[in-house]
N, C-alpha and C positions, 0 to 999 in steps of 0.2 A: 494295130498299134495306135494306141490313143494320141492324142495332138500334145499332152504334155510330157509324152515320152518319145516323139521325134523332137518336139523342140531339144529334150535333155541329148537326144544322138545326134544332131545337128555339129557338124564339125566345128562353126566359129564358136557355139555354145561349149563344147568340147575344150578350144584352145581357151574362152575369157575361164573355165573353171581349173584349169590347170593354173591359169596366172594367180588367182585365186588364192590356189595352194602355195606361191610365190615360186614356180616352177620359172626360171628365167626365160625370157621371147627367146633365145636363138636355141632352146628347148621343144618349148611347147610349139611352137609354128611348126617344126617338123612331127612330132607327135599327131597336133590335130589332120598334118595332112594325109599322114598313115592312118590316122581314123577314118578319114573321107574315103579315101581308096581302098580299103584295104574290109574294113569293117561294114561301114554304112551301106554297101551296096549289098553286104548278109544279110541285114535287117528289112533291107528296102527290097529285095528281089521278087520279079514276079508284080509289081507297082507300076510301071511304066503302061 
């Protein structure tokens, strides 16, 4: 994974581009944290 495609799945990156799209904070906070947990550790597996 190239560095400007963890920046882009980066979860806080995740929740400032939802705001972005003017998805409201008591939204997208809980979104990006289902990213964090849920996704990013798909893409990341196998890194540690």
């Amino acid at each position: 994974m190239s560095d400007h495609q963890q920046h882009a799945a980066n979860g806080l990156h995740v929740y400032c581009r939802l705001r972005d799209l003017l998805v409201p904070r008591f939204l997208a906070r809980p979104l990006a944290w289902c990213w964090e947990c849920l996704v990013h550790p798909l893409l990341y597996r196998g890194r540690e």
